[in-house]
C-alpha positions as CSV (number, residue, x, y, z in Angstrom):
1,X,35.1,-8.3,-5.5
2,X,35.4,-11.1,-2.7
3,X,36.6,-10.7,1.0
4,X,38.3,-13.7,1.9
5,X,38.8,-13.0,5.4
6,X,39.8,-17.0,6.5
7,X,42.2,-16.2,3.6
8,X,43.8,-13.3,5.3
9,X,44.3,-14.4,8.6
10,X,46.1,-17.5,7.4
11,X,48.3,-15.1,5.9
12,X,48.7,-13.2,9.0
13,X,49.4,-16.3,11.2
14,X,51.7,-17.3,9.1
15,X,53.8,-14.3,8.8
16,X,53.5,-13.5,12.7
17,X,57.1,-14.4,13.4
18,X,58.7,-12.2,10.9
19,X,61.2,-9.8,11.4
20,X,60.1,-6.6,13.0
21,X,62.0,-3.0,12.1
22,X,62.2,-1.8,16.0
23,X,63.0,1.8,16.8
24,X,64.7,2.3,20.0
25,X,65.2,5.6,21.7
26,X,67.4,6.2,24.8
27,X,69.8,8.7,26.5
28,X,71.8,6.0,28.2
29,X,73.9,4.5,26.3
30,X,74.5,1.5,28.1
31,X,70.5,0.8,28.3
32,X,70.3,1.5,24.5
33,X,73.0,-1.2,24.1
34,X,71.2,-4.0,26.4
35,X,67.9,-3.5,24.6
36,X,69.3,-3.3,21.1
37,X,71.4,-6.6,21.8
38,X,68.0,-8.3,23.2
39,X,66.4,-7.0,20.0
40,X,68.8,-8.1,17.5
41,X,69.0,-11.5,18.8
42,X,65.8,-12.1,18.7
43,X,65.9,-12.0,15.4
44,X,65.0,-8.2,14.4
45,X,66.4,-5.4,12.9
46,X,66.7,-1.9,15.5
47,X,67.7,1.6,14.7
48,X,68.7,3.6,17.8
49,X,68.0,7.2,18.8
50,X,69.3,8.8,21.8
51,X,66.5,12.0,22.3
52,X,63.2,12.2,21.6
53,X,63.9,14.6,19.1
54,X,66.2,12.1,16.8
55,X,63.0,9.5,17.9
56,X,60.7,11.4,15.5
57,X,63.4,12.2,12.8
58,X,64.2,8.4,12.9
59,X,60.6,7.2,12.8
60,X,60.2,9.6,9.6
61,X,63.0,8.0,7.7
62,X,62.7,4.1,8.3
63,X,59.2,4.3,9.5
64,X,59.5,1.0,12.1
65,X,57.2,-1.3,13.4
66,X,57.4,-0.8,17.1
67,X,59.2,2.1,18.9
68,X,60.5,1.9,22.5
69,X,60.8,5.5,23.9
70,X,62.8,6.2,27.3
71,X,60.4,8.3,28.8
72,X,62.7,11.2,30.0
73,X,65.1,12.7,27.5
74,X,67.0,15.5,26.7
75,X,66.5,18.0,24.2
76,X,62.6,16.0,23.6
77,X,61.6,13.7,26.3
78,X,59.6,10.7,25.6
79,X,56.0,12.3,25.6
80,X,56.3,15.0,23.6
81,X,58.0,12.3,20.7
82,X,55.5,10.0,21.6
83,X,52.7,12.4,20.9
84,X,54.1,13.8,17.6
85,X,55.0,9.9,16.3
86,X,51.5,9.3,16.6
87,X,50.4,12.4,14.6
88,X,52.7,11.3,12.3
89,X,51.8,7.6,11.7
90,X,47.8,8.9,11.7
91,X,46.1,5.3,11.3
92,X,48.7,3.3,11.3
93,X,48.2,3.0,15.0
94,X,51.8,2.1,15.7
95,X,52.6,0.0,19.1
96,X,55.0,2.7,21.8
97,X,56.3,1.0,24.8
98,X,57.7,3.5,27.0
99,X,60.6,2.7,28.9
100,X,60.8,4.1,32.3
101,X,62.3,3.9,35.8
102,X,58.9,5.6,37.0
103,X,56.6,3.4,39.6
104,X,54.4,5.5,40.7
105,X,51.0,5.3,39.3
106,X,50.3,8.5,37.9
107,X,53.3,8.7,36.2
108,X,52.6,5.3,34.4
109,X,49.4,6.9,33.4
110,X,50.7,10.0,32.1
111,X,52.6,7.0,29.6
112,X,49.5,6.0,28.2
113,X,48.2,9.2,28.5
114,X,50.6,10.3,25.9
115,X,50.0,8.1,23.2
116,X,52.0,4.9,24.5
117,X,50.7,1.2,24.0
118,X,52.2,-0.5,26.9
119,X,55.3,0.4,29.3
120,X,58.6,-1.8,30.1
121,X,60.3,-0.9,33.8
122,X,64.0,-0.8,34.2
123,X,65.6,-3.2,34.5
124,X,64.7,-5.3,31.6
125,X,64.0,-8.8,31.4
126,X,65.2,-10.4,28.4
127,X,62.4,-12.8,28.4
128,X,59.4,-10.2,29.2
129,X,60.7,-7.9,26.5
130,X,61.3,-10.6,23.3
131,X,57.7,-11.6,24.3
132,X,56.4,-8.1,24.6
133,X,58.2,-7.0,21.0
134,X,56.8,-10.3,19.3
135,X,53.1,-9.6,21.0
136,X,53.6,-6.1,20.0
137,X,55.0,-7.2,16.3
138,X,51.2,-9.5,16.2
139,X,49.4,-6.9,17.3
140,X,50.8,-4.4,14.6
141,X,50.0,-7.1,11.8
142,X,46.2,-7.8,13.0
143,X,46.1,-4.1,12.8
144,X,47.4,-4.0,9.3
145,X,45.3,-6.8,8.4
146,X,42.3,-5.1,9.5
147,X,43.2,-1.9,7.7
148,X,43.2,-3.7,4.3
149,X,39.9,-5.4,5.2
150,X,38.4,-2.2,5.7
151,X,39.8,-0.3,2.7
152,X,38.5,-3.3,0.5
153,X,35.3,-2.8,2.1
154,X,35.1,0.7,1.4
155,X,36.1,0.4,-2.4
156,X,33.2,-3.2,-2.1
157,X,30.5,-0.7,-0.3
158,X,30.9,2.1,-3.3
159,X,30.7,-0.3,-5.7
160,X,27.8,-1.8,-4.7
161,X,26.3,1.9,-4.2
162,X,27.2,2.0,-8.0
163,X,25.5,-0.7,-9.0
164,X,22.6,0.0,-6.8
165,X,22.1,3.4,-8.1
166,X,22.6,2.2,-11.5
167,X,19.6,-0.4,-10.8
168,X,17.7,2.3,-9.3
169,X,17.8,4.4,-12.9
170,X,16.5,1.5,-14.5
171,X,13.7,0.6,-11.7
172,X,12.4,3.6,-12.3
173,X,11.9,3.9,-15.7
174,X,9.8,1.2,-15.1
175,X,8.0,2.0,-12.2
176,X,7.6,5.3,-13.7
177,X,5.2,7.9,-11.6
178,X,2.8,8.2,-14.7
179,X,1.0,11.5,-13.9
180,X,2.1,11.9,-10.8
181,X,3.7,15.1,-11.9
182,X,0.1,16.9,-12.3
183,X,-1.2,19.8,-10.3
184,X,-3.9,18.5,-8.6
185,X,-1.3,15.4,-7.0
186,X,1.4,15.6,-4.6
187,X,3.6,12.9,-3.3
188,X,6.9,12.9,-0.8
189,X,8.8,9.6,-1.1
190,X,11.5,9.3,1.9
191,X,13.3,6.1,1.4
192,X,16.0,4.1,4.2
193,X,18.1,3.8,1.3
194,X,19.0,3.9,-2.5
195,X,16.0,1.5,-2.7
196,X,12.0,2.5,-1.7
197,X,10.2,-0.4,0.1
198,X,7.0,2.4,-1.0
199,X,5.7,2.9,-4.1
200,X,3.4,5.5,-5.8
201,X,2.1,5.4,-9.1
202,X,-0.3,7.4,-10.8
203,X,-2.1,7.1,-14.0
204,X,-5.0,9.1,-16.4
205,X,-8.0,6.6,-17.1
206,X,-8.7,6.2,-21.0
207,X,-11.9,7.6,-20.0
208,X,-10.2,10.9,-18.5
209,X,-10.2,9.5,-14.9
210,X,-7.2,8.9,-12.8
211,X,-5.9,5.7,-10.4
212,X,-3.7,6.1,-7.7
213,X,-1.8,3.8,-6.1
214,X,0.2,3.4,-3.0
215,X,1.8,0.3,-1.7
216,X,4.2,-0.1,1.3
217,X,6.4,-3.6,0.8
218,X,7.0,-5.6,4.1
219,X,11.1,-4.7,4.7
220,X,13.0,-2.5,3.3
221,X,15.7,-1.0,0.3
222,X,16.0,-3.7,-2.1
223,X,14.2,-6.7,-1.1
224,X,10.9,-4.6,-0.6
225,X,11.8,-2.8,-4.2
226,X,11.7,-6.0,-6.0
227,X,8.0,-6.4,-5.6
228,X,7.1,-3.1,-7.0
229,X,8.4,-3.8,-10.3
230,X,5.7,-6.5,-11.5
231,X,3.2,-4.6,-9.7
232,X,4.2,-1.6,-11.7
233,X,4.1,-3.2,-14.7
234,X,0.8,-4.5,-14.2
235,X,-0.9,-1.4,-13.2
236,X,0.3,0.9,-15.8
237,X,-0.7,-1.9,-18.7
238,X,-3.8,-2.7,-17.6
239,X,-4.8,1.3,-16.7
240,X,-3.7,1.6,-20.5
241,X,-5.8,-0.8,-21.5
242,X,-9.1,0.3,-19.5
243,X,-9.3,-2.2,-17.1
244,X,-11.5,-1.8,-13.9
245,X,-10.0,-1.0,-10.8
246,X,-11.3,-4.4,-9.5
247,X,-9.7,-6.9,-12.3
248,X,-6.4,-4.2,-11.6
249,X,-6.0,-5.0,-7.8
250,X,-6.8,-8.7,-8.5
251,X,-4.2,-9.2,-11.0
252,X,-1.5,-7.5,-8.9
253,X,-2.9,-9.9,-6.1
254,X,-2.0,-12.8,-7.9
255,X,0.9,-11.9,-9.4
256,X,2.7,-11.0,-5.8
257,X,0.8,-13.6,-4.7
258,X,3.0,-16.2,-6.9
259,X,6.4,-14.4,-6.7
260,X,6.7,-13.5,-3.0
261,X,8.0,-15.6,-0.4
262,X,5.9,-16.5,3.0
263,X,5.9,-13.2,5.2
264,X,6.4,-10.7,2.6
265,X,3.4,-8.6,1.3
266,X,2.3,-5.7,0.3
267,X,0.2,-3.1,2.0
268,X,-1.6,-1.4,-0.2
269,X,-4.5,1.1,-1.5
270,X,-5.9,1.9,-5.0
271,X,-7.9,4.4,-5.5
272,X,-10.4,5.5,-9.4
273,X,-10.7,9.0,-9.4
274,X,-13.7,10.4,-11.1
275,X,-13.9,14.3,-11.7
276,X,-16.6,14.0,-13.8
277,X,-19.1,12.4,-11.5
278,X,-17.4,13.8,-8.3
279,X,-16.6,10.3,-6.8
280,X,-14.0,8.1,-5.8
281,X,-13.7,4.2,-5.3
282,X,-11.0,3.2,-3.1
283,X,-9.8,-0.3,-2.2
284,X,-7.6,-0.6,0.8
285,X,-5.7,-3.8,2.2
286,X,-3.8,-3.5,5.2
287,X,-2.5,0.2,5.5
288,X,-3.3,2.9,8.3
289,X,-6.7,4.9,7.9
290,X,-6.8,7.3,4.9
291,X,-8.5,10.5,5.2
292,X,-10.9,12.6,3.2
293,X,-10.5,16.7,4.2
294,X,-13.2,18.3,3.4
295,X,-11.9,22.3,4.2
296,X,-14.8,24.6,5.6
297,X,-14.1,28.3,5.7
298,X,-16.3,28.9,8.3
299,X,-14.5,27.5,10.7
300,X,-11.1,26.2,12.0
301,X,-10.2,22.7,10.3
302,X,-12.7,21.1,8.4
303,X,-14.7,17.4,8.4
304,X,-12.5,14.4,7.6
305,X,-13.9,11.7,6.7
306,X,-12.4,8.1,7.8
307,X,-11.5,5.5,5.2
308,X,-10.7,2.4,6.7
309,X,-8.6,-0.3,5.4
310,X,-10.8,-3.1,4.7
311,X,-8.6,-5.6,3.7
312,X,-5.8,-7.8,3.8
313,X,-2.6,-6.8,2.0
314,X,-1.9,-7.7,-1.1
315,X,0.1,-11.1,-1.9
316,X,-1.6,-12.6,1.1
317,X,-4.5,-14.5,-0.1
318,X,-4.6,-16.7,-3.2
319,X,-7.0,-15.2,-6.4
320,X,-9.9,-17.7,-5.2
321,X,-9.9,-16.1,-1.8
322,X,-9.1,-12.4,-3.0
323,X,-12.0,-9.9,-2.3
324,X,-12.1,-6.9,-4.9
325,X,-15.0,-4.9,-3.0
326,X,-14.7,-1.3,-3.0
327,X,-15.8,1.7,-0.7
328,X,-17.4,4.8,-2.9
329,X,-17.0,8.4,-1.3
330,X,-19.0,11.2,-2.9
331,X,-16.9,13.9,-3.5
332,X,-16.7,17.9,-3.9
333,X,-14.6,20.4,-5.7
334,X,-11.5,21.0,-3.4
335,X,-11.7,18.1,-1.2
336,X,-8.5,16.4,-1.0
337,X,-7.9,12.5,-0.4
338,X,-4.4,12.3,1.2
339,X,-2.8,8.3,1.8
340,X,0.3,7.5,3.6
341,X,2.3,4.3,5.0
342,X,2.6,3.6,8.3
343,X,6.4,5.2,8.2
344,X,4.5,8.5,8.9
345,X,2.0,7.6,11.8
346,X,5.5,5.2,13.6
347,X,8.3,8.0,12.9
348,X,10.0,7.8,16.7
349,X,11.1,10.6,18.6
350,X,14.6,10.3,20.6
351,X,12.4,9.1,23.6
352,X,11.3,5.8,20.9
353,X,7.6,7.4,20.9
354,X,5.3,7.1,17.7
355,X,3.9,10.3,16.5
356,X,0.9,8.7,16.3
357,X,-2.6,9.4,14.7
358,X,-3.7,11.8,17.3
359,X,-0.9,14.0,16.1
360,X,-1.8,13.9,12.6
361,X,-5.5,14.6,13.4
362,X,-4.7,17.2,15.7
363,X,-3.2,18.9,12.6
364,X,-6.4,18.5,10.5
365,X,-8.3,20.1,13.1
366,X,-5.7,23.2,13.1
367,X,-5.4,24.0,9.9
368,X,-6.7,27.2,8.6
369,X,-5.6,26.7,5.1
370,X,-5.9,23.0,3.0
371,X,-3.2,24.2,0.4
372,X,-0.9,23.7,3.6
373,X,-1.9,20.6,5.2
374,X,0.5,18.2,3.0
375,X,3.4,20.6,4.2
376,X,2.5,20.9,7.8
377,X,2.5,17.1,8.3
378,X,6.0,16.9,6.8
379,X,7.0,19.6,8.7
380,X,5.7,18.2,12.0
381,X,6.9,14.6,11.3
382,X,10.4,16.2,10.9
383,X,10.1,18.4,14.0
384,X,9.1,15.4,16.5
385,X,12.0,13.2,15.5
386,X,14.4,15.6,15.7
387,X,15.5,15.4,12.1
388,X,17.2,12.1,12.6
389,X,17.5,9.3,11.0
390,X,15.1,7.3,9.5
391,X,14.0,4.3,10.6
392,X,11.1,3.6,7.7
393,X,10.5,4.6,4.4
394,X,8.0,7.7,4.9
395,X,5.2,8.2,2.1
396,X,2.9,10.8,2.0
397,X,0.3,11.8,-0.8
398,X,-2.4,14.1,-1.5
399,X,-5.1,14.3,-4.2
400,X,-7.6,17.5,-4.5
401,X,-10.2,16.7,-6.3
402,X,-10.5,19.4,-9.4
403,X,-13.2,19.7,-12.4
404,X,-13.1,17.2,-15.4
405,X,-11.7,20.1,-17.3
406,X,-9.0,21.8,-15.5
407,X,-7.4,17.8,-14.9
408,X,-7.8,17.5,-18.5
409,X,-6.0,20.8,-19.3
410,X,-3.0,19.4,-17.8
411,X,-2.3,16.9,-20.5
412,X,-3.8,18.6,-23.2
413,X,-5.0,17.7,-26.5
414,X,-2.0,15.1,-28.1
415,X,-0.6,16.5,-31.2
416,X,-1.8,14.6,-34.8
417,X,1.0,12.2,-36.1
418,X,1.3,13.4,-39.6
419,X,0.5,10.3,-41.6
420,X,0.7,8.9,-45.2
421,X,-1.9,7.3,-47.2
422,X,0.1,4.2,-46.9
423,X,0.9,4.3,-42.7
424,X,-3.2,4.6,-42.3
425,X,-3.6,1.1,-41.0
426,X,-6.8,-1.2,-42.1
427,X,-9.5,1.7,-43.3
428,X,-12.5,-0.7,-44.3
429,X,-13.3,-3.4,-42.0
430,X,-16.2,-4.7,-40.0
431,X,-15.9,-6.2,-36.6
432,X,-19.0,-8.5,-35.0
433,X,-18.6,-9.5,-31.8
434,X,-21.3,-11.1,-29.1
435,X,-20.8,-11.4,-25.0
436,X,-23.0,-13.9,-23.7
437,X,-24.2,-14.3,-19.9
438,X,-21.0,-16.4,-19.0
439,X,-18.8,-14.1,-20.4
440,X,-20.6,-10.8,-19.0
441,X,-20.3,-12.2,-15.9
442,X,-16.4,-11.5,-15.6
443,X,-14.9,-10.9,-18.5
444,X,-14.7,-6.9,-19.2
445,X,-14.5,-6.3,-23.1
446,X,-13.1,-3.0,-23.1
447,X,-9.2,-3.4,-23.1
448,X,-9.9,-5.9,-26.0
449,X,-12.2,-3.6,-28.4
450,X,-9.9,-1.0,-27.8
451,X,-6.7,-3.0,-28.6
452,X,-8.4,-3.7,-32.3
453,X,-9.2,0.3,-33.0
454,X,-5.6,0.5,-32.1
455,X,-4.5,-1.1,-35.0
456,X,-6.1,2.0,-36.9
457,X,-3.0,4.5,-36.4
458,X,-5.5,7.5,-36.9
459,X,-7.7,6.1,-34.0
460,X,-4.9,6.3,-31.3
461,X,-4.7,10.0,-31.2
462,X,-8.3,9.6,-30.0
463,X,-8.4,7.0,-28.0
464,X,-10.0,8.6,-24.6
465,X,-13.0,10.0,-26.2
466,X,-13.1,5.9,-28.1
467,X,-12.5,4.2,-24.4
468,X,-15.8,6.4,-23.2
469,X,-18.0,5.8,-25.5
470,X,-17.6,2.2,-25.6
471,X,-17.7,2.4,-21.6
472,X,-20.6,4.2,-21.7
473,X,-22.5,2.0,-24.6
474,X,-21.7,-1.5,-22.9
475,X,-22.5,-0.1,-19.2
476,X,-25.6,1.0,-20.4
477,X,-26.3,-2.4,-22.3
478,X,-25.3,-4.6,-19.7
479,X,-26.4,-2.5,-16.7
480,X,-29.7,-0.8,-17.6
481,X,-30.6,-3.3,-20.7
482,X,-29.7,-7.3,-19.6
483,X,-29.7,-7.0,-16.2
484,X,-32.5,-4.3,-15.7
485,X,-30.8,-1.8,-12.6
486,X,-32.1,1.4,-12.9
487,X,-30.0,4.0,-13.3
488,X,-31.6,6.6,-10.8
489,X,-29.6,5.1,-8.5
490,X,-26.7,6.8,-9.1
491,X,-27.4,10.3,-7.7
492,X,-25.2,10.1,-4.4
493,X,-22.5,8.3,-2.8
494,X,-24.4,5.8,-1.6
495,X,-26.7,5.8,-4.5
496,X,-23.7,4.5,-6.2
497,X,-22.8,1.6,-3.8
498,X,-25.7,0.8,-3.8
499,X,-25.9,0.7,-7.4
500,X,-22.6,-1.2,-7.5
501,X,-23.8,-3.7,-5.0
502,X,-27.4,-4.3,-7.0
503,X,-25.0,-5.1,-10.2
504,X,-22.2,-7.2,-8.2
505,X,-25.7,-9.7,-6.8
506,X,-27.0,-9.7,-10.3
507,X,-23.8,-11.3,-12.0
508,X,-23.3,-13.7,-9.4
509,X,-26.9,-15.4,-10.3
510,X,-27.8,-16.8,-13.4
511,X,-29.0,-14.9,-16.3
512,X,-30.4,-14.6,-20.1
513,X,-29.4,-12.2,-22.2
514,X,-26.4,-11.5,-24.7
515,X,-25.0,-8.1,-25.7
516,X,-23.9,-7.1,-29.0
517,X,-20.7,-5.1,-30.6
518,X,-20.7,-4.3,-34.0
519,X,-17.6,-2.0,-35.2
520,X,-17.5,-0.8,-38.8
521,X,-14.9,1.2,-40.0
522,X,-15.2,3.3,-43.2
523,X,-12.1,5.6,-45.0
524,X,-13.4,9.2,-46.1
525,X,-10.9,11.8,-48.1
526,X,-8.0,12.4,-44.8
527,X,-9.5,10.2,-42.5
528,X,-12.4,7.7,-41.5
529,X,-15.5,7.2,-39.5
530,X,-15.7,4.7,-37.1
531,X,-19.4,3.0,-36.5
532,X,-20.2,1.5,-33.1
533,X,-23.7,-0.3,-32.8
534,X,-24.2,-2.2,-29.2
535,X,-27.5,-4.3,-29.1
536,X,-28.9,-5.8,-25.9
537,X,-31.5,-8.2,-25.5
538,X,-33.0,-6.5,-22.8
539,X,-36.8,-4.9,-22.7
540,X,-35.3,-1.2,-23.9
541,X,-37.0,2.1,-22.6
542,X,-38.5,5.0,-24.3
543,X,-36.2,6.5,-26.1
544,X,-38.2,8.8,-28.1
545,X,-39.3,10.5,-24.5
546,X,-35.7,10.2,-23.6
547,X,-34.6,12.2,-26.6
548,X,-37.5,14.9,-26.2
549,X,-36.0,15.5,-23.0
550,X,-32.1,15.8,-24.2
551,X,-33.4,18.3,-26.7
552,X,-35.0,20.0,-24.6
553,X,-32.8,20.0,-21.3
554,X,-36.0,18.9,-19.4
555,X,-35.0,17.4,-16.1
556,X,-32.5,14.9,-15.2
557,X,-31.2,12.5,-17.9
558,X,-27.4,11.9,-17.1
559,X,-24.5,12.6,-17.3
560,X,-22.9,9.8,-20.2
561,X,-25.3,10.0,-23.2
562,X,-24.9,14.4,-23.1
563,X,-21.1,13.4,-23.2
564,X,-21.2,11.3,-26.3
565,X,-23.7,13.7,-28.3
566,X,-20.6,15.9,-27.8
567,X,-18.2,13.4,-28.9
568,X,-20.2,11.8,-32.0
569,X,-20.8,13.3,-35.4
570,X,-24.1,10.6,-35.2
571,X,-25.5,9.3,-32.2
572,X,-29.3,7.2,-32.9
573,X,-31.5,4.4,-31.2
574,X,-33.4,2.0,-32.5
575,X,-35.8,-1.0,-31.7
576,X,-37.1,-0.8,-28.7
577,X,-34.4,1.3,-27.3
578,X,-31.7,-1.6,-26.7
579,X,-30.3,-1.1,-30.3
580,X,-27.8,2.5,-30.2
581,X,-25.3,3.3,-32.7
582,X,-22.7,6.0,-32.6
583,X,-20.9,7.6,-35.6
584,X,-17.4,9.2,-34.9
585,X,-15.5,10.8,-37.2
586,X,-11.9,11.8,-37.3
587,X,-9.0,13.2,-40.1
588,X,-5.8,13.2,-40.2
């Protein structure tokens, strides 16, 4: 629909000398003949009244342009019609020129006072008057002319409301919230408008863990929405596909990066939640300070530990110049990690004040109960502005860190598809495939050995337990076997940075080494059994000493290889320890 208002005002100065349907109501008839007679000559049509009552019966019937009311009258004088004629033409707004002998000044208020456009003192003049009905007759077209305007607005503004919530429906089935429906996450979206210029997405690991994300696009409704679509995409796929958190916030990087014009960006956080190991990796670029709670029933509040962004936002800096570098937080059973967007920290009262960061650490240190923090800051973000309206997008989440087994429960074990002979897929095949130091220096294999066991339909109902092992075999090859980092490193927080840090220095130089995938896949009566063999050319280790100890729960061993045993129907070294192969079995 197009508003052509050039177009319309043409029109309107074209017609602005048209004849005009004039009501004109006085007592005297001699008065009521002069003005008529003025009236008619001019060129426009008049219908007489001689009370005010008649006035308001006449304006019903031939509903006229203008009205001229003496301003006293028998049976209804001029005020009282006046008042009623505009009740009757609602917003119409229809011109009244009272016509009065009154000079003093309140009485020429009281005119206006009562409804009336303008006022005409007795005598008349002939001249005054034609120009005061054809200013009036202007005036009532603009008026008009306006009214359409604004009633094609109207119909142009629920249209586009239409097509915007429409586009919303559609936006959101692909910037779906993943699992942000699970127990252990909460999130509060408060958008401006149809559109969120904040996004939140959530997604389970192949490996059981979970990433977060939260992103606050520069602007606001649509224009900030259109960058969480690609960014959506990406982060779902590659989370799908077992990417790294790393290669996930570069890729989004330089996706925005290349679609976004200069001074738009993306503030943003991604978080890897592990509840196995009780740790969390977060990389932040550009938003507010994210907390850790850590409750303590000993006491009022609880420790919160600061996470800072480190980072620019996203879309910023080109892929060369991109920094991936994460911060690693040990965690414990109930803490919770909560994010937000600035919208929460700058909601203004009615005085224009920010509620600040104080505010929201002042609740922290109040709080008797964690369950009730995420409330509480909603609550007390509504209570300092008064409930009005918004003037940013507010985001608020919260993640409580739970056992491996109770965020697992949630989603459950996925049903077996029930599937012929002939929908099995390829049953017996052998896949070889070698990394050398080039390659294992950025390229994560992962997403692409797991694509290929897709192919086996049977495979896909098990493709967490698949993802870990394989995660587990190659970090263990590359890590502990070609570049030699010990794994006792990775007892603590910052056991694990620096862990992370050791491996990060060790890629960047220059290596030997190569690490080996063989994948054999066998049919058996309703099913198969899928071989995994990784080889390293690394030293190995003692693995007879190593299994001893598995056997007999002697002291520490980790946490991965007691996973697989539990997974795998085989689970064997060989050589000198850098040779392991894996046997897991599954039916239909």
């Amino acid at each position: 629909m197009e508003l052509n208002v050039e177009k319309e005002m043409s029109s309107f100065e074209a017609h602005q000398d048209d004849s005009l349907k004039v009501l004109v109501a006085d007592d005297n008839d001699s008065d009521r003949l002069i003005l008529s007679t003025i009236i008619k000559n001019a060129g426009h049509e008049v219908v007489c009244a001689r009370n005010g009552q008649e006035a308001v019966d006449f304006y019903i019937e031939h509903r006229p342009d203008i009205v001229l009311l003496d301003a006293l009258m028998p049976v209804m004088d001029g005020f009282e019609a006046a008042e009623k004629i505009r009740v009757l033409a609602a917003e119409e707004a229809i011109p009244i020129v009272f016509l009065t002998s009154l000079k003093d000044a309140n009485s020429l208020a009281k005119c206006l006072d009562a409804g009336g456009t303008d006022f005409l003192s007795k005598p008349y003049n002939k001249v005054i008057l034609t120009a005061k009905v054809r200013a009036l007759g202007r005036l009532r077209r603009l008026q008009s002319v306006v009214r359409e305007q604004r009633d094609r607005l109207a119909v142009h503004h629920e249209h586009l409301i239409r097509e915007q919530e429409v586009a919303k429906r559609v936006f959101d089935n692909i910037a779906h919230p993943g699992c942000i429906n699970a127990p252990c996450v909460r999130a509060h979206l408060s958008p401006m408008s149809v559109f969120n210029g904040d996004m939140v997405l959530a997604s389970r690991k192949p490996d059981g863990g979970m990433y977060v994300l939260i992103g606050d696009f520069t602007g606001h409704g649509l224009p900030a929405a259109i960058g969480a679509m690609p960014a959506s995409e990406i982060f779902y796929g590659m989370t799908n596909k077992g990417f790294s958190l790393q290669e996930i916030i570069a890729e989004i990087n330089k996706k925005l990066a290349h679609i976004l014009p200069v001074g738009v960006f993306c503030c943003c956080a991604l978080v890897e939640f592990s509840m196995d190991k009780n740790i969390i990796q977060v990389w932040s670029g550009g938003l507010p300070d994210l907390f850790i709670y850590r409750p303590d029933d000993s006491r009022e509040g609880g420790e919160i530990i600061n996470v800072p962004s480190k980072h620019l936002p996203l879309g910023v800096l080109s892929a060369q110049r991109f920094n991936t570098e994460v911060q690693v937080f040990e965690m414990q059973e109930g803490d919770r990690f909560f994010l937000w967007t600035d919208g929460i920290l700058e909601a203004n009262n009615i005085k224009g004040e920010m509620f600040g960061s104080e505010r929201l650490v002042d609740i922290f240190n109040k709080n008797h109960d964690s369950t009730k923090i995420f409330d509480e800051i909603l609550d007390a973000v509504d209570v300092y502005t008064g409930r009005q309206e918004q003037d940013d997008d507010h985001t608020l989440v919260e993640i409580t860190m739970v056992p491996q087994e109770e965020f697992d429960s949630y989603f459950g074990e996925k049903k077996q598809e029930k599937l012929s002979q002939k929908a099995l897929g390829p049953m017996d095949w052998c896949l070889e495939y070698t990394l050398l130091p080039q390659t294992l220096k950025d390229f994560n294999p992962l997403p692409l050995l797991t694509h290929v066991l897709m192919e086996v339909p049977g495979l896909r109902n098990h493709s967490s337990k698949l993802y870990t092992i394989l995660a587990e075999l190659y970090s263990n090859a590359l890590e502990h076997g070609v570049l030699g980092i010990s794994s006792g490193l990775k007892t603590t927080a910052h056991g694990f940075a620096e862990y992370y840090r050791q491996r990060e220095a060790a890629l960047s130089k220059d290596f030997e080494g190569s690490v080996k995938f063989v994948l054999r896949h066998k049919p058996e009566e309703g099913g198969g059994v899928l071989i995994i063999r990784v080889e390293d050319t690394g030293k190995g280790f003692d693995f007879k000493g190593f299994e001893k100890k598995l056997s007999s729960k002697e002291g520490y061993c980790g946490r991965g290889i007691p996973l697989l045993l539990g997974m795998c129907r085989r689970f064997e070294y060989f050589g000198t320890g850098n040779i392991v192969e894996a046997e897991f079995e599954w039916r239909i």
